[in-house]
Phi, psi and omega in degrees: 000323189277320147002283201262332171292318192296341212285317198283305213274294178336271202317299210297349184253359178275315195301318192300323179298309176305331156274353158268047148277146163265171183316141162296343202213142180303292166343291181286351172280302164324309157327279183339296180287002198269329201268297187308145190295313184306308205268193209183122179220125238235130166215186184174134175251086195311121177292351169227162213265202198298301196299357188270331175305283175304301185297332177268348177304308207289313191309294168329294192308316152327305179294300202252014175217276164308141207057336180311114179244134220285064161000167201278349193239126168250179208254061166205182198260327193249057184225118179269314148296018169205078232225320196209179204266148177202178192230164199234151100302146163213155187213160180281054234250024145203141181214141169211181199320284193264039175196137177221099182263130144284179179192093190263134193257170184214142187226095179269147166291136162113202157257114196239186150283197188306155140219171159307152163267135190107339201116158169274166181263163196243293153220171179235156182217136158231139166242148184224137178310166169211138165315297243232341170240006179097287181207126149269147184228110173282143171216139190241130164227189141304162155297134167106040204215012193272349137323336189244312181291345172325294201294318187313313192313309174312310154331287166314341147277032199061337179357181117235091166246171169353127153294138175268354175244135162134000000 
């Protein structure tokens, strides 16, 4: 009997670590955060155009994001997403004629909750060509991210702004 209650309270707390993963795949992080109290969706319609877009996301991202490691403290008031020290990532995980999704991962260090291998993802940015306005750009993070996402979205309009980690 002690067995099996131990076997059962195991199971039942392992299954609990597993739903406090957020989604694995960009798509479905986005879907989530769009339904959600929790989630935040950023958008701008860039005065330049899509591949002009994309070229200034990715160069930023390059600089200011990927491998960057993070300290336990960053300099806001609002950040749900950078609460302890991680090293930051990004990857490109779709691309077609008129769509380019980022997917920036956050890999925290230390003692932490569940993550991914790799990181949990943090935010998603798609930019998509449009006929009629040239290129839009969405972006999905948590609430409380607007320090980090403010400046990417600004990227994506040719901006130079700040980096925001480091």
């Amino acid at each position: 009997m002690k067995k099996t209650l131990s076997l059962l309270l195991g199971a039942t707390v392992l299954q609990g670590c597993a739903t406090l993963l957020p989604p694995n795949n960009p798509d479905e992080f986005a879907e989530k955060l769009s339904d959600s109290a929790f989630g935040r969706v950023y958008s701008t319609t860039p005065a330049i155009p899509y591949r002009d877009s994309v070229r200034n996301l990715q160069i930023n991202m390059d600089t200011c994001v990927e491998g960057i490691r993070q300290d336990a403290t960053i300099n806001t008031l609002d950040n749900l997403i950078g609460g302890a020290s991680g090293i930051w990532h990004y990857a490109i995980t779709a691309v077609t004629d008129t769509l380019t999704q980022f997917t920036i991962r956050r890999e925290a260090l230390g003692l932490t909750g569940p993550q991914h291998k790799g990181g949990n993802i943090v935010a998603v940015i798609n930019v998509e060509q449009q006929q009629d306005t040239g290129v839009s750009i969405t972006g999905y993070s948590p609430w409380g991210s607007d320090w980090f996402m403010q400046p990417v979205m600004a990227w994506g309009e040719g901006e130079n702004a700040a980096c925001p980690i480091g």
